[in-house]
C-alpha positions as CSV (number, residue, x, y, z in Angstrom):
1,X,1.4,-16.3,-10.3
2,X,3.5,-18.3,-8.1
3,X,1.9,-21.4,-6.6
4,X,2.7,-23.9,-3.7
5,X,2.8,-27.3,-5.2
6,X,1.0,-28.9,-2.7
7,X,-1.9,-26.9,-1.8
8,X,-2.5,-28.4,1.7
9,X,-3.8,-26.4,4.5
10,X,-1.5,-27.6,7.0
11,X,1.6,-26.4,5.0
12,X,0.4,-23.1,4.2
13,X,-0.1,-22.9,7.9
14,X,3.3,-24.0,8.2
15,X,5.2,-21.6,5.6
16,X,2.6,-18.6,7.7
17,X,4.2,-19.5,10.9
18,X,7.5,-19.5,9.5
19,X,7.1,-15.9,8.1
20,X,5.4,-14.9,11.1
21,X,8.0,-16.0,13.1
22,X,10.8,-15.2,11.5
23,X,9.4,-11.4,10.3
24,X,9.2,-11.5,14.6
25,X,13.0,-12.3,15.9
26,X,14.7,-12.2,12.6
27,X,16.4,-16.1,13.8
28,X,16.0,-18.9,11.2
29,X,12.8,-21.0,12.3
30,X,13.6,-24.2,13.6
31,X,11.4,-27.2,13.3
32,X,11.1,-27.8,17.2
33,X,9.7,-24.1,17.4
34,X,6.7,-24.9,14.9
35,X,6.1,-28.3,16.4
36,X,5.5,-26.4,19.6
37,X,2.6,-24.1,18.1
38,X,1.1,-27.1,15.9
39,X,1.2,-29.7,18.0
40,X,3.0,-32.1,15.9
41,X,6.3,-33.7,16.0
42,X,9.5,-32.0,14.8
43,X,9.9,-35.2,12.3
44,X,6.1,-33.7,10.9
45,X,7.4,-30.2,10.8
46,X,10.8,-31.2,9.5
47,X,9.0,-32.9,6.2
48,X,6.9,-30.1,5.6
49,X,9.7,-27.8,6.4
50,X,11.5,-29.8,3.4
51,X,8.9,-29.6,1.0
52,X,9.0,-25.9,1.3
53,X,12.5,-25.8,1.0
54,X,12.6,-27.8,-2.1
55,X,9.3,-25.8,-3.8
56,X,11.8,-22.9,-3.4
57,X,9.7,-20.7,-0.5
58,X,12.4,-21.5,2.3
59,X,16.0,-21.7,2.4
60,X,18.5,-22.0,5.6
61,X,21.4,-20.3,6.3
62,X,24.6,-22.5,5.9
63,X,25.3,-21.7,9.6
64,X,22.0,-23.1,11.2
65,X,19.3,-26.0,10.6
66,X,17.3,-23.7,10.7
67,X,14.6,-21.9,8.0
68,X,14.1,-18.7,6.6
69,X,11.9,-17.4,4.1
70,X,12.6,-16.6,0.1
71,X,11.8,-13.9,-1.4
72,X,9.4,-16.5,-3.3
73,X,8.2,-17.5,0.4
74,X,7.3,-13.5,1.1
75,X,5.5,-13.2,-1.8
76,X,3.3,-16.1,-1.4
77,X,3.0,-14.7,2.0
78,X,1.8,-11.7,1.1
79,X,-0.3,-12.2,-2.0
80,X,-2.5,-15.4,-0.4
81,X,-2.0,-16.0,3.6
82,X,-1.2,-12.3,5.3
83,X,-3.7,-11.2,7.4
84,X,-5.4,-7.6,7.5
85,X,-4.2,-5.3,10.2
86,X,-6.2,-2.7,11.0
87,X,-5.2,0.1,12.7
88,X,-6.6,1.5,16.4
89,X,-8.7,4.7,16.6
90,X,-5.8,6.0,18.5
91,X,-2.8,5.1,16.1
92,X,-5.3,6.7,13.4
93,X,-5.6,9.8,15.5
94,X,-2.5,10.3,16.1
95,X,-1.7,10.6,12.8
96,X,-4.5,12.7,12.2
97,X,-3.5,14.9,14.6
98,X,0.1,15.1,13.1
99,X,-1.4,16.4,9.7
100,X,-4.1,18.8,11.7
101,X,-0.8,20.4,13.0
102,X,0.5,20.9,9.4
103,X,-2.7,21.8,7.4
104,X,-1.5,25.7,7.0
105,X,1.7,24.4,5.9
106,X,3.0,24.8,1.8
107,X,3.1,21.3,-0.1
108,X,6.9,20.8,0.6
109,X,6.5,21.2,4.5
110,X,3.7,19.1,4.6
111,X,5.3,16.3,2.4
112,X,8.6,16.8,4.2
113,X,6.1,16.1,7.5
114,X,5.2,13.0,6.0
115,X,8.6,11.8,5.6
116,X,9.2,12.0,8.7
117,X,6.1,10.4,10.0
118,X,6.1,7.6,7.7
119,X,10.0,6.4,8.9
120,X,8.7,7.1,12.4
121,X,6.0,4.6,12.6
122,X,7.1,2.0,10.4
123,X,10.8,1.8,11.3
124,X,12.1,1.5,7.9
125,X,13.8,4.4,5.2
126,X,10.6,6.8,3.4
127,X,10.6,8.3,0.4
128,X,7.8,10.5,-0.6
129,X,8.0,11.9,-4.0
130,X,5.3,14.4,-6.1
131,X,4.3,14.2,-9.5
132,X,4.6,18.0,-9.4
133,X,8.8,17.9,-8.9
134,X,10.7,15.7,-11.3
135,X,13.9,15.7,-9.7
136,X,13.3,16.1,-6.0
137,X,12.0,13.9,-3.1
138,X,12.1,13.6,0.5
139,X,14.1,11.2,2.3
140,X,13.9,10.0,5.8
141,X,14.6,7.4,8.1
142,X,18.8,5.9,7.0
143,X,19.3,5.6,10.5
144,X,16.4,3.2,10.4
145,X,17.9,0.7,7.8
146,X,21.5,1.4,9.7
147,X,19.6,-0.6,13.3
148,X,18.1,-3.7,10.9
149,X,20.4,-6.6,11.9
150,X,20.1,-7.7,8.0
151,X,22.1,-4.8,7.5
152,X,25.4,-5.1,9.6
153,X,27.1,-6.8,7.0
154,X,28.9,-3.7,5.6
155,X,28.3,-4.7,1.6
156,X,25.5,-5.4,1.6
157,X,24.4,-1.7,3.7
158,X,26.9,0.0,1.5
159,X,24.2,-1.5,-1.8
160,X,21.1,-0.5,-0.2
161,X,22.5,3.6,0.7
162,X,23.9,3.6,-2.6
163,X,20.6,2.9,-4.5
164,X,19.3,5.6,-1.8
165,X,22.0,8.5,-3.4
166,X,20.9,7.5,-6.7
167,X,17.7,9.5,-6.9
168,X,17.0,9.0,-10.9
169,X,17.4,5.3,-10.2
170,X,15.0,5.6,-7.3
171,X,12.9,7.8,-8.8
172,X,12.4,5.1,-12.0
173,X,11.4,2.1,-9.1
174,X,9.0,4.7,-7.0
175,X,7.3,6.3,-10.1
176,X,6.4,2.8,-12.0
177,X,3.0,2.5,-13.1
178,X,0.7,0.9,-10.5
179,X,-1.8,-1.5,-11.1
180,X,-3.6,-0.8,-7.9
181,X,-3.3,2.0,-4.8
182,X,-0.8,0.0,-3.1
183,X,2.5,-2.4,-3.8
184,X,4.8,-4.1,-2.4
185,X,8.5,-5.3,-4.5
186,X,10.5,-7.9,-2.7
187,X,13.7,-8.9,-3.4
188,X,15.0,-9.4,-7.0
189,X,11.2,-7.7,-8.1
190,X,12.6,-3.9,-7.9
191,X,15.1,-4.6,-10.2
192,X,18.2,-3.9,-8.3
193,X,20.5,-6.8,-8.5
194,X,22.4,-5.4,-5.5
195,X,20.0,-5.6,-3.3
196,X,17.6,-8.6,-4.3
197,X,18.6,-10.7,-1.3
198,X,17.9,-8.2,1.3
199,X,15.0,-5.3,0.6
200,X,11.4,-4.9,0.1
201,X,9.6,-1.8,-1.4
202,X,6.3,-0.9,0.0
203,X,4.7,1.8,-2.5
204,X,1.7,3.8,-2.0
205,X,-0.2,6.3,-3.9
206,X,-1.7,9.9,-2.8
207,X,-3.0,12.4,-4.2
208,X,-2.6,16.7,-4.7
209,X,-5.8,18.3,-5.6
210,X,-7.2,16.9,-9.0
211,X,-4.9,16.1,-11.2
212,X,-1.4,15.6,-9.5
213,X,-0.2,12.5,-7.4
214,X,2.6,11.6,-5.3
215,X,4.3,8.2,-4.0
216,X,5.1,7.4,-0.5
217,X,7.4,4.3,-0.5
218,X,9.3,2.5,2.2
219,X,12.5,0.9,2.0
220,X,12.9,-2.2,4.8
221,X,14.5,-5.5,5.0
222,X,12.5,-8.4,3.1
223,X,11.8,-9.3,6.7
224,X,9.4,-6.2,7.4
225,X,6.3,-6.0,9.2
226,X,4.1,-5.9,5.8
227,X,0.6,-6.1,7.4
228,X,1.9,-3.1,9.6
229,X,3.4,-1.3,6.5
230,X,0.6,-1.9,4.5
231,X,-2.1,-0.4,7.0
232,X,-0.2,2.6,7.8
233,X,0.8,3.4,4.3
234,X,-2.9,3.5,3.2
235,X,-4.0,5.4,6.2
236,X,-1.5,7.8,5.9
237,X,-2.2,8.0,1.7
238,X,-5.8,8.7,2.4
239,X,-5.4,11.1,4.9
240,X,-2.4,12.9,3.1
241,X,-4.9,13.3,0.1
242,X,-7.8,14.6,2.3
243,X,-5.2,17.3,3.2
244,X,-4.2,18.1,-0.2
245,X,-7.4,18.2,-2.0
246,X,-7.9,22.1,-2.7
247,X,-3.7,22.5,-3.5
């Protein structure tokens, strides 16, 4: 389990902001921004800044002073200093109400509906796959991954639709055994050389009935919203398997 070496409050505070910050405007952090919010000097935030760099959770692009978070730095993120956000009673309703409209629906027009709800909300591309079809999924949202500024560099949006064509390949990352409801892969963690630098995987799980289950995953930068993701991908799971429990 990765670790920061120095386990101080104040740069875990630091390495949060950063993310936070950077998840936000998608610019490399500078040190004068942070010393704003803390309240400290840029030298202070510059050190700290360093530290993080050289433990491997930051790194800057060769073009600014600036900081940006690793994939390391994300992961640390996520697994110890990320926040729960939970969603309104009116972002859960109208989700609700988007299933309520499809409850007389079969399977595939329901699962298709959550495609499309899924890349609506979170921004990113969807894939929602069933344990019942081997060979087919729905996919929704390229458009979404097209407007991410990580992307406009054409190689390295040419990778990430290229491991979207490749359905078996997708398929293999999607339907990995999961340790608990929900994951996240970031970076070199799918498995996908191509793309290591750039992408995280969000992955949920929901259920058909009793005995078959289904993955909803999203496909976003490294720099995505993951409390966001993470809320509305368990909502959405839960309710989807509400909906699904006498197919």
């Amino acid at each position: 389990m990765v670790r920061i070496v120095d386990h101080s409050n104040r740069k875990k505070k630091v390495l949060a902001a950063t993310v936070i910050a950077h998840i936000r405007n998608g610019e490399p952090v500078s040190s004068q921004e942070l010393a704003n919010d803390f309240g400290l000097s840029s030298a202070t935030i510059r050190s700290i800044l360093a530290e993080l760099e050289e433990e491997g959770y930051l790194s800057h692009p060769h073009t600014s002073a600036g900081k940006v978070p690793s994939s390391q730095g994300y992961r640390y993120y996520v697994d110890f200093l990320m926040e729960e956000s939970a969603l309104s009673e009116e972002e859960k309703n109208t989700i609700i109400r988007q299933y309520y409209r499809n409850r007389s629906k079969s399977l595939d027009d329901i699962l298709e509906a959550t495609s499309d709800l899924v890349a609506e909300i979170t921004h990113y591309a969807t894939i929602v796959s069933s344990s019942q079809w081997q060979d087919k999924i729905f996919l929704r949202g390229l458009s979404n991954i097209i407007r991410q500024p990580e992307f406009k560099d054409v190689e390295r949006l040419a990778s990430v639709l290229r491991l979207l064509e490749e359905k078996r390949k997708l398929m293999e990352i999607i339907n990995k055994e999961l340790e608990r409801p929900l994951k996240v892969y970031i970076g070199e963690e799918m498995g996908c050389p191509e793309i290591s630098d750039s992408c995280s995987l969000v992955i949920s799980t929901y259920s058909i009935g009793k005995k078959d289950k289904g993955r909803i995953a999203v496909l976003g930068p490294s720099r995505m919203s993951y409390e966001q993701t993470f809320s509305n991908l368990g909502f959405i799971s839960a309710t989807l398997t509400h909906l699904l429990e006498d197919f």
